[in-house]
N, CA, C and O atoms as a MOPAC input file, in Angstrom:
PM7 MOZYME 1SCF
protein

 N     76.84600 1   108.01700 1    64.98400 1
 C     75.41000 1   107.90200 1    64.90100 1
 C     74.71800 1   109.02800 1    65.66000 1
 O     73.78400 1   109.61200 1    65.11000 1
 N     75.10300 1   109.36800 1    66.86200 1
 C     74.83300 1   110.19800 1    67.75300 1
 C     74.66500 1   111.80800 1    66.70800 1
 O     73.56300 1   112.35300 1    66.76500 1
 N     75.79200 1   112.48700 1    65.79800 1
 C     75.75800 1   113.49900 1    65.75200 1
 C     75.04200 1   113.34600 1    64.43300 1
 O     74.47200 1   114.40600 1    64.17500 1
 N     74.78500 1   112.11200 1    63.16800 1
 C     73.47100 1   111.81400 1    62.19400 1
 C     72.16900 1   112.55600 1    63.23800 1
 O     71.49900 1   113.58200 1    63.11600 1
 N     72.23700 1   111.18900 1    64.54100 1
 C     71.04700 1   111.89000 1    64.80800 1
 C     70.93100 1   113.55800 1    64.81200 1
 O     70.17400 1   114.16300 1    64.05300 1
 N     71.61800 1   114.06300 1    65.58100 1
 C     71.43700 1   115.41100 1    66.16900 1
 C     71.07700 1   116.48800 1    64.74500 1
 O     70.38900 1   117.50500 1    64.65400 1
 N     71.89600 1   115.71700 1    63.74100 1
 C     71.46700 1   116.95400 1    62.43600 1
 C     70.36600 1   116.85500 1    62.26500 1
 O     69.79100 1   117.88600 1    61.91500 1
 N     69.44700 1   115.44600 1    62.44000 1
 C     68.14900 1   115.64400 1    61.91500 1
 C     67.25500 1   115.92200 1    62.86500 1
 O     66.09700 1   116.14800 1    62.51500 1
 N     67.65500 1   115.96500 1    64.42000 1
 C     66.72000 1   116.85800 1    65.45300 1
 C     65.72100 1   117.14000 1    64.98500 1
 O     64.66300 1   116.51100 1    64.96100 1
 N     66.16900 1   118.79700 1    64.28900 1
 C     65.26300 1   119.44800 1    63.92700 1
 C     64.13600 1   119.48800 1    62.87200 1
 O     63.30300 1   120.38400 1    62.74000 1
 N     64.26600 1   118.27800 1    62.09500 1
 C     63.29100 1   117.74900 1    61.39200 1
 C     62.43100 1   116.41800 1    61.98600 1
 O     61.64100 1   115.76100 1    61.30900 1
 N     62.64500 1   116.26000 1    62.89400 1
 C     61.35700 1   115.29200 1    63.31300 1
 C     62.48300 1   113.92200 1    63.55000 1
 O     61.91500 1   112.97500 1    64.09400 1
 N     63.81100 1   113.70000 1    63.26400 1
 C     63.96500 1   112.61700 1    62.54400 1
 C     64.54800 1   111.84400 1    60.84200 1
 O     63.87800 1   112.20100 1    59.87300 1
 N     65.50000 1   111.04700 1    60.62000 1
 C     65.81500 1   110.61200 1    59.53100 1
 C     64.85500 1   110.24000 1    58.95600 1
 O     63.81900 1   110.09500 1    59.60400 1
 N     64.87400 1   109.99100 1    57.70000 1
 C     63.77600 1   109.05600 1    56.84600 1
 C     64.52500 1   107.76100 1    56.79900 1
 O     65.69100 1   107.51900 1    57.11000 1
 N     63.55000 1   106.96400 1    56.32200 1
 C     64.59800 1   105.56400 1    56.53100 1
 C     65.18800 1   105.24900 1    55.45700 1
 O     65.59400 1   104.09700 1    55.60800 1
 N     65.46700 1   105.64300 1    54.42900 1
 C     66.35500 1   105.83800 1    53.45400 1
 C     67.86500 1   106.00400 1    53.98000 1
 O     68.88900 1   105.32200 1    54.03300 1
 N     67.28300 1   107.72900 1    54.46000 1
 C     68.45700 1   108.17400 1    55.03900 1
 C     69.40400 1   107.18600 1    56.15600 1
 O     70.62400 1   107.34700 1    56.12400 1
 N     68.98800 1   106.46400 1    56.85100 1
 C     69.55600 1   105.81000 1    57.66500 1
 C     70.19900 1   104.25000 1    57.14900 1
 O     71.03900 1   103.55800 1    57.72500 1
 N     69.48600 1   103.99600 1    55.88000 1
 C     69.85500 1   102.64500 1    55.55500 1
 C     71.39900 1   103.00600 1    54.74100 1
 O     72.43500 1   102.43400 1    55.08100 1
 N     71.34800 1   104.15200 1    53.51000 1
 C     72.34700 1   104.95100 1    53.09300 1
 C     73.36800 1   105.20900 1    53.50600 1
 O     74.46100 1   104.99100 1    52.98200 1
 N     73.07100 1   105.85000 1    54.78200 1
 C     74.52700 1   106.22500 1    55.99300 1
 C     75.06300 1   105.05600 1    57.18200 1
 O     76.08800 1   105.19500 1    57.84800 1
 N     74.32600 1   104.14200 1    57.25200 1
 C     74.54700 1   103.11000 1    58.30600 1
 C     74.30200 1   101.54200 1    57.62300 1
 O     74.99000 1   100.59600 1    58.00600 1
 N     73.33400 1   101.39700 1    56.66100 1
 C     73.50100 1    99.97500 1    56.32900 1
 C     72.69400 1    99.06900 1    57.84800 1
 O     72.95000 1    98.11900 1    58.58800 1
 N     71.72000 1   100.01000 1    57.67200 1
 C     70.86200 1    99.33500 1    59.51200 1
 C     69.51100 1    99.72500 1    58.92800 1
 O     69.13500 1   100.50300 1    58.05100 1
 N     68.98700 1    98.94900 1    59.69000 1
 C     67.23100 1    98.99000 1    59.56700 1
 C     66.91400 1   100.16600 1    60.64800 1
 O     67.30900 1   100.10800 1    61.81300 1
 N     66.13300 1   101.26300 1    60.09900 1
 C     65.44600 1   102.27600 1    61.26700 1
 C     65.33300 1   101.72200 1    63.10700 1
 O     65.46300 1   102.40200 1    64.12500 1
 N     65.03400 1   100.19000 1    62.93600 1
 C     65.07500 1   100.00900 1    64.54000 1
 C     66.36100 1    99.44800 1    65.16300 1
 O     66.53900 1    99.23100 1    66.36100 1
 N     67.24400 1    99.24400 1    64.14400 1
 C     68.42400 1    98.92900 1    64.51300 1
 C     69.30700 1    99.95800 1    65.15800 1
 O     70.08300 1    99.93400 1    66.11300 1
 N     68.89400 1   100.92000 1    64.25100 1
 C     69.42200 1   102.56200 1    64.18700 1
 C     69.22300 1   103.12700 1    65.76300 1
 O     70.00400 1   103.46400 1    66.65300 1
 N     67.50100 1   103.03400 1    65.60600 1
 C     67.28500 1   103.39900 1    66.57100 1
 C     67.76100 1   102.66200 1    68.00200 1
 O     68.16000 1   103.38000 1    68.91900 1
 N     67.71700 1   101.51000 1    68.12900 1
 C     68.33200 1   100.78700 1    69.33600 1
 C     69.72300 1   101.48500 1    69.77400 1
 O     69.80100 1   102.13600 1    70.81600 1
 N     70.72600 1   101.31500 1    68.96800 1
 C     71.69900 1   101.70500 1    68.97100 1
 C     71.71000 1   103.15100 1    69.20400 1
 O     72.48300 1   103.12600 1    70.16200 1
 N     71.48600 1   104.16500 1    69.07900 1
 C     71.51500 1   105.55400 1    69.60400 1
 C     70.98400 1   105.56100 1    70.81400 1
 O     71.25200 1   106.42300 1    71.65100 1
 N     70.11200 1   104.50400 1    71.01700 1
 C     69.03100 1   104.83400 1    72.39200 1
 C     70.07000 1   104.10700 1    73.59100 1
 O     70.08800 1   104.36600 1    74.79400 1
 N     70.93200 1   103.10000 1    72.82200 1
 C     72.05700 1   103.03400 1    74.00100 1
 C     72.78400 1   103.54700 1    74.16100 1
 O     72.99000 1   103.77700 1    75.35300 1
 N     73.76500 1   104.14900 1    73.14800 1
 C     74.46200 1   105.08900 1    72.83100 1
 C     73.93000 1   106.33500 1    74.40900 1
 O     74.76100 1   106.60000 1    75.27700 1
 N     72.68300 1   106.82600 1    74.44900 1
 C     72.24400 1   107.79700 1    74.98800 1
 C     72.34700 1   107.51800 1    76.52400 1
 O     72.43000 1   108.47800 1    77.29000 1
 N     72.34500 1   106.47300 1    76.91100 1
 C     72.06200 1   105.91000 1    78.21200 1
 C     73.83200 1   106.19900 1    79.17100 1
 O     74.14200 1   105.84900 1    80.31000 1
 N     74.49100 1   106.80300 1    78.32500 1
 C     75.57200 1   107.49900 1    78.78700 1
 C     75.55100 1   109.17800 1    78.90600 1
 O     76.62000 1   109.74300 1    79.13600 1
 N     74.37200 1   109.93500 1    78.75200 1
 C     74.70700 1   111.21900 1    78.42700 1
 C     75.67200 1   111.90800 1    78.69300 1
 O     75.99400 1   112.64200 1    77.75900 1
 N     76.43700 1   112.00800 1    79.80700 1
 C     77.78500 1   112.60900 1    80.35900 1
 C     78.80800 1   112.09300 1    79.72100 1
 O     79.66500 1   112.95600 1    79.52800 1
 N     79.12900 1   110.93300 1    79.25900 1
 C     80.14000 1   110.49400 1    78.13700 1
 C     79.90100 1   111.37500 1    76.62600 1
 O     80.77000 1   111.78300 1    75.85500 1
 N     78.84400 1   111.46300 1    76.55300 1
 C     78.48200 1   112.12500 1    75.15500 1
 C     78.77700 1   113.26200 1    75.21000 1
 O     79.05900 1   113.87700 1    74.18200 1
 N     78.79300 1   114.00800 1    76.77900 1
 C     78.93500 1   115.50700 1    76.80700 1
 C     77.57700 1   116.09100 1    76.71900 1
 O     77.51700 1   117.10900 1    77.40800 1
 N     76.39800 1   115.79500 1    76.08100 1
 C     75.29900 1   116.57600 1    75.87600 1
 C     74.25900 1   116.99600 1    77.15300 1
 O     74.03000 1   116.41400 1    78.21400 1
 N     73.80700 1   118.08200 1    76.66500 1
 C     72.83600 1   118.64700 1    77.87400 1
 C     71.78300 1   117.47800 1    78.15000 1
 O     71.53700 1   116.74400 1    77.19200 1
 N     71.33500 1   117.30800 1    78.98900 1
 C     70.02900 1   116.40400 1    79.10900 1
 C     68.99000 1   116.92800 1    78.16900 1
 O     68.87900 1   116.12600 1    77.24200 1
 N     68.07100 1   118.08900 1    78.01100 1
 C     66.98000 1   118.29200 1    77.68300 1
 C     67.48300 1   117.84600 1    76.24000 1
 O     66.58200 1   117.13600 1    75.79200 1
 N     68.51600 1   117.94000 1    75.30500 1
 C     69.07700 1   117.41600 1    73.78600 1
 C     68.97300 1   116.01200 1    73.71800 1
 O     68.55700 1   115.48100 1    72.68900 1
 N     69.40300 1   115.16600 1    74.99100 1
 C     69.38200 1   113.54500 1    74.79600 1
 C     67.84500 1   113.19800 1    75.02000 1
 O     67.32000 1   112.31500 1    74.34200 1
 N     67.29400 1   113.74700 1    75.76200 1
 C     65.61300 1   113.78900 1    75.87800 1
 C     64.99000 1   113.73200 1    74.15800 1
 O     64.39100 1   112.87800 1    73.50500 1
 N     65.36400 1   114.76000 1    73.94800 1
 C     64.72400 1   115.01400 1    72.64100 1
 C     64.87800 1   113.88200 1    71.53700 1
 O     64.08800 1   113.39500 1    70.72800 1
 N     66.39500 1   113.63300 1    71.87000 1
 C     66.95900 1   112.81500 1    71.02700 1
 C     66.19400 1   111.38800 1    70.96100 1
 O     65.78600 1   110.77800 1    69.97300 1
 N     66.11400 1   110.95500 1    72.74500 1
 C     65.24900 1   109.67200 1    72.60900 1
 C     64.15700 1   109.66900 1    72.17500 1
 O     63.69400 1   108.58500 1    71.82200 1
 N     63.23800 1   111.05000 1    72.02600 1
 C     61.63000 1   111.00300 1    71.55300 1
 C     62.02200 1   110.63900 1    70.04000 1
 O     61.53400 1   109.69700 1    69.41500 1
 N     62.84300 1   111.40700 1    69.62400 1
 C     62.93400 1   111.23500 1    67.95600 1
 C     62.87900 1   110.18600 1    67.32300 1
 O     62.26000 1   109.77900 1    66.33900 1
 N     64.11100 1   109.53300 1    68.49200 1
 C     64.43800 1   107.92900 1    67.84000 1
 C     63.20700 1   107.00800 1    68.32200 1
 O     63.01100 1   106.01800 1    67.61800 1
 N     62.54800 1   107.15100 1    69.16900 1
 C     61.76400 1   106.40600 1    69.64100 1
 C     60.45500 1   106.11500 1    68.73600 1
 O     59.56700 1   105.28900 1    68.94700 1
 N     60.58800 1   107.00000 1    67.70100 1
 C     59.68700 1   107.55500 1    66.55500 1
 C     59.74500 1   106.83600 1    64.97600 1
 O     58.85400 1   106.64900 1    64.14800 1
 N     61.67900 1   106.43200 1    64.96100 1
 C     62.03000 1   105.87100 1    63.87700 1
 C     61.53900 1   104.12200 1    63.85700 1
 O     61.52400 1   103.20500 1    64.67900 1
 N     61.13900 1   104.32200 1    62.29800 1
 C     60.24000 1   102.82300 1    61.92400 1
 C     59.10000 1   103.17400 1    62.26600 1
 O     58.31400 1   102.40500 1    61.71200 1
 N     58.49500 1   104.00500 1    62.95200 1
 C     56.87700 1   103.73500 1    63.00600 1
 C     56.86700 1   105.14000 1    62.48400 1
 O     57.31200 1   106.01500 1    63.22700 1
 N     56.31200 1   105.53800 1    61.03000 1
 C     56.09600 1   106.63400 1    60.31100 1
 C     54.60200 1   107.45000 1    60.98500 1
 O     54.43200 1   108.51500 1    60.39200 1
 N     53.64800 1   107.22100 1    61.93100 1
 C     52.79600 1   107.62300 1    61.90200 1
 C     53.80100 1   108.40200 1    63.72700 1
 O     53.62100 1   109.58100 1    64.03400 1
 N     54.56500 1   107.62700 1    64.45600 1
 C     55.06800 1   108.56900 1    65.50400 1
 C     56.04600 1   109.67300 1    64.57600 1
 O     56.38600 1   110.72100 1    65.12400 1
 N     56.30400 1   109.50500 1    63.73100 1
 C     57.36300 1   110.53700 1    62.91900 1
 C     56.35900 1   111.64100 1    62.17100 1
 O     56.76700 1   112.79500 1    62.03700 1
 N     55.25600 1   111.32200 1    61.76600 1
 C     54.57300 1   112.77900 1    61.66800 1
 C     53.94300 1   113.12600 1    62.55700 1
 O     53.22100 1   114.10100 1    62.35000 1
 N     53.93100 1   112.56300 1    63.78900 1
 C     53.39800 1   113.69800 1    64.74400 1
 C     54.26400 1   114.55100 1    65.49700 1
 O     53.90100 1   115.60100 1    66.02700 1
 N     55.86000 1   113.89100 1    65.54200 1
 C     56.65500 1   115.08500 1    65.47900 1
 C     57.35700 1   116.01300 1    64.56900 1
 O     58.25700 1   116.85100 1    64.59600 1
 N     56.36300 1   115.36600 1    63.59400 1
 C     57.06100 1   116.77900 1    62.84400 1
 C     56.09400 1   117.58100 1    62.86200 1
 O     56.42300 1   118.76000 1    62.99100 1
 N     54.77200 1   117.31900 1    62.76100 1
 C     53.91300 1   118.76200 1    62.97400 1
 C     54.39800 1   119.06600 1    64.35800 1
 O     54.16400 1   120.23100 1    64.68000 1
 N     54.93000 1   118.43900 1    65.15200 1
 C     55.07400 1   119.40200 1    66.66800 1
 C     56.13400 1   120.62700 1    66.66900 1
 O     56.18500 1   121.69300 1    67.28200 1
 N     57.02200 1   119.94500 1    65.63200 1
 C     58.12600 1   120.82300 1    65.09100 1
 C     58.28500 1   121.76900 1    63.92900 1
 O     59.24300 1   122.53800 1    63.86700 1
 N     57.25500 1   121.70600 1    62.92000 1
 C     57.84000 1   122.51300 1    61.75400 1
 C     55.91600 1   123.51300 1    61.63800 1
 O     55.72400 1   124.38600 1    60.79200 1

């Protein structure tokens, strides 16, 4: 789930298509689960400022109006 997320970083975020497709989870399910997933960063190996990012993203999935405001922050 961790490296789903990371491909879509750079777009703001999955669509929730995308996440029901690849996981068979509801966007906040998704999201729960990565956001614990994250609460290990040194197990994951990742830099902090990447798991940062990572939690804004997910923190974004299911509510479509936090998902376009990072994507204009991003694209």
């Amino acid at each position: 789930m961790i490296d789903f997320a990371r491909r879509w970083l750079p777009f703001g975020g999955p669509r929730q298509e995308d996440i029901l497709v690849e996981f068979g989870l509801t966007p906040l399910v998704f999201a729960e689960r990565v956001l614990k997933s994250l609460d290990a960063p040194r197990a994951l190996g990742l830099p902090m400022p990447e798991v940062n990012a990572l939690r804004a993203m997910v923190a974004g999935i299911g509510h479509p109006a936090g998902r376009r405001t990072t994507e204009l922050h991003t694209g």
